[in-house]
Structures are given as C-alpha cells and as structure tokens.
N, C-alpha and C positions, 0 to 999 in steps of 0.2 A: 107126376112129381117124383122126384128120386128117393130112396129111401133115408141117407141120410139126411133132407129136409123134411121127412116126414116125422120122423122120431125125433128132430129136433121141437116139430113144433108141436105137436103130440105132450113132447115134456113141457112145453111152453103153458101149454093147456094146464098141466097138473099140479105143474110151482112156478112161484113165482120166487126167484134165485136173486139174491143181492152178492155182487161182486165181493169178495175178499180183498182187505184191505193192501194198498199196493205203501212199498217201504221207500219213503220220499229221498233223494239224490238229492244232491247239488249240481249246481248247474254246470256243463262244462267250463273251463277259461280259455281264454285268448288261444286261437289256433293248437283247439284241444275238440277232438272230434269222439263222441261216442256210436259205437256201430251194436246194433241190438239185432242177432237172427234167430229166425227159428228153421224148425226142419218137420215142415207139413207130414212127413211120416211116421213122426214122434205121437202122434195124436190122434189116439185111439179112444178116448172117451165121449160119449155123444151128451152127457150129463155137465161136461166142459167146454164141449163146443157151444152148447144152449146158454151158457153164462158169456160167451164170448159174444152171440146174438144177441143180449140183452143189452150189449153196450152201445148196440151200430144205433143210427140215427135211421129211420123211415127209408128215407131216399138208399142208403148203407144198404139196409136187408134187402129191399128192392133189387139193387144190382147182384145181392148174393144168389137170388131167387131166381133172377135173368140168368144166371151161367146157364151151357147146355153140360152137364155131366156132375156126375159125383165129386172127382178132382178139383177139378175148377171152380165149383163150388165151394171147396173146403179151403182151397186157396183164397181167393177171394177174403173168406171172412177172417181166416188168419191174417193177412196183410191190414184188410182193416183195424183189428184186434191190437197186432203190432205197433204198429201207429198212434191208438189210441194210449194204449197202457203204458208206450215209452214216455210218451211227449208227460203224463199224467204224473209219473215219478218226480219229474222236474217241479220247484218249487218258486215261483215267480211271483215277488212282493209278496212273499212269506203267506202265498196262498195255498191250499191245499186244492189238487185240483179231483172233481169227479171222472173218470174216463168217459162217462154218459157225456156229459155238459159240452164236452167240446166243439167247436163249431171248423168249420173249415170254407176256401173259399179258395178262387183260380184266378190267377193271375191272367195278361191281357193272352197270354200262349198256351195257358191249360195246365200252369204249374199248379199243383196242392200247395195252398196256406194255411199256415193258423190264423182264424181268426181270434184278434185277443180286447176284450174289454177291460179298461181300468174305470176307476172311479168318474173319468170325467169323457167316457165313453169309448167308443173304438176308437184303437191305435195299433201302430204296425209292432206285431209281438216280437221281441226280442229273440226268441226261439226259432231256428230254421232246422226244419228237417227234408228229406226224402228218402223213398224208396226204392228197392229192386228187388224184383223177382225171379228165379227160373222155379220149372217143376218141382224140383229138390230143396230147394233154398229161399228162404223171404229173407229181405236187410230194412234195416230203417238205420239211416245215418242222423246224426243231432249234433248241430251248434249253438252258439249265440252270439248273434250279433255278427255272424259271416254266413255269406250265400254258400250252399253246399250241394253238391250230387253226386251221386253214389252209382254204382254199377257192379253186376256179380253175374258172370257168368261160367257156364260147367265147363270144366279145363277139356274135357272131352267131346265140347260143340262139334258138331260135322256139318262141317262147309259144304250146302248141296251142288253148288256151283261149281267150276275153276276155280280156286283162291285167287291170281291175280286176277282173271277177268272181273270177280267178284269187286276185287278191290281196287281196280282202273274203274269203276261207277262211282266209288264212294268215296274212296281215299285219295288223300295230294299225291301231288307227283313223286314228291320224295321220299314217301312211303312205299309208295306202290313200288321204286328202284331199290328201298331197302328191301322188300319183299323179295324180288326178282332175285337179288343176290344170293339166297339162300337155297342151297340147291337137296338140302333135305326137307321131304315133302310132310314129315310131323314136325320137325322144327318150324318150317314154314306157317302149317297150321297153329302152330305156339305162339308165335311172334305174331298172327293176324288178330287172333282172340284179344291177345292183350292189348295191340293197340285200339281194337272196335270196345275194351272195356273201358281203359283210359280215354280214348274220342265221346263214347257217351255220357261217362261222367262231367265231362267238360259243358257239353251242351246241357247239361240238366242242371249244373252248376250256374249256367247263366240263365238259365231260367224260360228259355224262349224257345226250345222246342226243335227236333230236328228241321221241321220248314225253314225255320226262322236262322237257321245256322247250319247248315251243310255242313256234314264232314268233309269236303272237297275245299273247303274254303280255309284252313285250318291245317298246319302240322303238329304233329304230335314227335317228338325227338328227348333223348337223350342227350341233356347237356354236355358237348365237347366227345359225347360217343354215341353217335347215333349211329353210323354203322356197324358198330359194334353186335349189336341189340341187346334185348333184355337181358340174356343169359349171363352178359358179359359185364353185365354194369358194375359188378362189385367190384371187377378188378381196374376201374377208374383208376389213377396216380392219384387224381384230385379230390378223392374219399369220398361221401356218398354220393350217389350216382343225384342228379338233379334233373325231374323231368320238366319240360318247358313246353309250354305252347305259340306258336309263331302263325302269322297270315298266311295263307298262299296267297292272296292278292297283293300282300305288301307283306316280301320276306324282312325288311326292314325293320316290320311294327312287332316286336318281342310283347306279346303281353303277360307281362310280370305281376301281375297282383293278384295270379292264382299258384297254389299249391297244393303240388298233386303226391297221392301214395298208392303204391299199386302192390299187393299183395297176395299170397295164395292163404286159401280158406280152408279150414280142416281139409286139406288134402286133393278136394274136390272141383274147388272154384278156383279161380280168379276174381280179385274184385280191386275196384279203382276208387278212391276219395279224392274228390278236386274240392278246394274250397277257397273261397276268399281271402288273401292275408289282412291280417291285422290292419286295421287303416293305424292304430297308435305308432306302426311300427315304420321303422324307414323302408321304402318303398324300393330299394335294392337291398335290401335282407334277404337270407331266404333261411326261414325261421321255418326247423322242423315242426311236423304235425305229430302234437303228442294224440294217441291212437290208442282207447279202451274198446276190449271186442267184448261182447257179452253174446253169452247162449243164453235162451230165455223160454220157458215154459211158462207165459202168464197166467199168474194167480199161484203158479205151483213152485218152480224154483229158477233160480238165475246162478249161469255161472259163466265167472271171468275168466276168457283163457289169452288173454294179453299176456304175451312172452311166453308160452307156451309151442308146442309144435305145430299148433292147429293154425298158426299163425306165422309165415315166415315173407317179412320182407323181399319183395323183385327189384324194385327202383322206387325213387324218388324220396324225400326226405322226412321218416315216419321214426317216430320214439313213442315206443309201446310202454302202458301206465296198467 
C-alpha cells in the first residue's frame, strides 16, 4: 500500500470529518457552460485529502485504491471529489444537495450520469456534466438541459508518432490535407493538439464513445476558414471565427445543433467545450457560449478567472461571464 493511502486511512481510523459546507450557485442558463478545474499539485494536505475520501461512494474509493502509484491515486480522487462538490453547489428544486448522496450511472456507451430522484421517483436530471483530465489538470464542465463534453489537453503534448502518419489513422481527409499544409513542425504540433481536443469534445458531447463515433468519420473545420487554421481565425472578415462539424461520409450533412469553444488554459492547456444548442432556439442561430472558468480548491476557496489572462479564446463562439 502506498503511503499516501496509508495516512489517509490511518486518519480515517482517528476522525471521523464532516465535509464543510459548500456555498450553493445557481444553476447555469441556456447555452451558458460552467468549467470548474483544479491543479492535483496544489494539494498538499493529506487531512484534505481524507475529507475528500469521505465523500466517494464504496465502489469510488475502490477504484482510488486500484491505481498502481501515488499520482494516480491522488488523481483519481480529485476528479472524483471535483465532480461531486461541483454538481453539489448547484440547486435543483430548491434542494440542497449532500456531495455524499450523489448517485451516478452509464449510459448504453459508458458515459457518467447523474442519477436524479424527484418526488415521484427517478427521472433524467436536468444537469449534464463531464470531465477531463491530463497529469496537471482535472476539468469538470456543467449544464442544464444541454448534452456537454469537455476536453484539456497540455499545449506541450509530444506526438510519439509522425503527426501526419499519426493523423492519416484517426483524422478525416480534410484535416489530415490541412495538416500536411503546414510546413512548420511546432505549428503543425499546435494545430493537431487542438483539433484531437475539439474531435474529443465532440464525441463525449454526444455521449457514445470513441467506438461508437470515430474521429475519421467526422470533420472538424473552421467556418469559411478552415485552411486558414487556428491561429488565423480572429482575422476572419466575417467576426468570430465559428467552429463547425460536418460528416466525412456525407460532407452534405452540417451538423448544426452543436457549439463549440476552444480556448487556452492558464497558459498551459488547450481545452475544447462542445455542447448542445438551445433546442428553444432557432436551429440556424449560432448563439454564443457564455463560458464561467472557476479554480477550485474544494472545501477551501474558489476563484473565477473568466476574462482574465488565464483564459484566452482560439476559435469558436465563447462570451466569458
């Protein structure tokens, strides 16, 4: 057993800790996305982390317990922790919710659900979340009442592959010829990162799973500037850049009823928000995604850095709250 699960449950033995009270939000609105991260290196208290185990559910601590390493363990119960304490701020039928209580469940692909009870039993909760992780960074994205996926990756990933050989397996043809075009080999690496972070948001967005949705089957572009690439989007004529996703089986079929934002992370990442629009809304809109970012040390302090430098738009159509 590793040492930080030992001294976690060593203190588990000696107290028994009741979570500090968590300071209840409102719920997002219509094509209004909160993103809550934390930064697993920030967290040095093993008297914190034990309150953070006292939230997970049996099966929860089981998996923390299964990692093979210290990290991964500590990773682990952060993401769980994150997930719990976000979803738990939110106030649904003016209930106040336990982070303990929460129940969770998988869709037919292996997505994470809330499970939500009202009075006249289970029903599909209002609230959609998910997550992403690298080594440096946990995110948990939050809506309501639109499907969401989220994706963060470290801007300084290193492709152990070829980048195009890499990306003639997994990406469309159209991509893989925007790649091809770029004859600097960091830039190159720039432009792949962000399209595999926008490509995976989309698939988690729909809920089904890389099997179930190939990124080969799917383009990812820049409306009216996709050769262009990222870099270039601001200097669109047609003002903010609009990311779009289309079929490669049927370049015909635009699917328009997702909205995506792609942004760089205190300095670090790259992260992608694909989400559902508005069903209220007309269905050729493209109604920005108002976008609240929160740092978060659960139990301890939160801080919103929306419009801040830690936060600076790439593409697609994002208004920071």
């Amino acid at each position: 057993m590793f040492p930080f699960i030992q001294k976690m449950l060593s203190f588990q033995r000696s107290f028994s800790v009741s979570p500090f009270p968590i300071l209840p939000l409102q719920l997002p609105s219509p094509m209004e996305t909160h993103l809550w991260f934390v930064v697993p290196d920030e967290f040095k208290s093993v008297s914190l982390l034990n309150q953070y185990m006292e939230l997970l559910s049996p099966c929860e601590k089981e998996n923390v317990l299964s990692m093979r390493g210290e990290q991964l363990q500590k990773q682990a119960l952060l993401a769980r922790t994150l997930v719990r304490t976000t979803i738990a701020r939110y106030q649904i039928n003016n209930r106040v919710v336990d982070p303990r209580s929460l129940k969770f469940k998988r869709n037919v692909h292996g997505k994470p659900e809330l499970e939500w009870e009202s009075d006249g039993g289970q029903c599909p909760s209002p609230l959609h979340f998910n997550i992403s992780h690298t080594s440096s960074l946990i995110a948990c994205g939050v809506t309501v009442n639109s499907s969401i996926g989220i994706d963060i990756e470290e801007k300084q990933r290193k492709i152990k592959n070829n980048i195009l050989a890499f990306a003639r397996r997994y990406f469309s043809l159209h991509e893989v010829e925007h790649l091809s075009a770029i004859s600097d080999p960091e830039v190159q690496r720039q432009e792949f990162v962000k399209l595999w972070t926008l490509k995976e948001a989309y698939v988690k967005a729909l809920g089904r799973g890389f099997s179930a949705a190939p990124f080969k089957t799917f383009t990812i572009c820049i409306k009216n500037g996709f050769r262009r690439g990222f870099d270039h989007a601001n200097d669109l004529e047609s003002g903010a850049p609009e990311v779009v996703v289309e079929s490669s089986d049927h370049p015909e079929r635009l699917t328009n009823n997702w909205q995506f934002g792609l942004f760089e992370l205190v300095s670090s990442h790259y992260a992608a928000v694909c989400m559902e629009k508005d069903k209220t809304s007309d269905a050729g809109m493209s109604v920005p995604i108002r976008l609240t970012v929160r740092k978060t040390i659960p139990f301890v302090e939160d801080e919103c850095i929306s419009g801040t430098d830690a936060v600076v738009p790439i593409a697609g159509l994002i208004e920071q709250f």
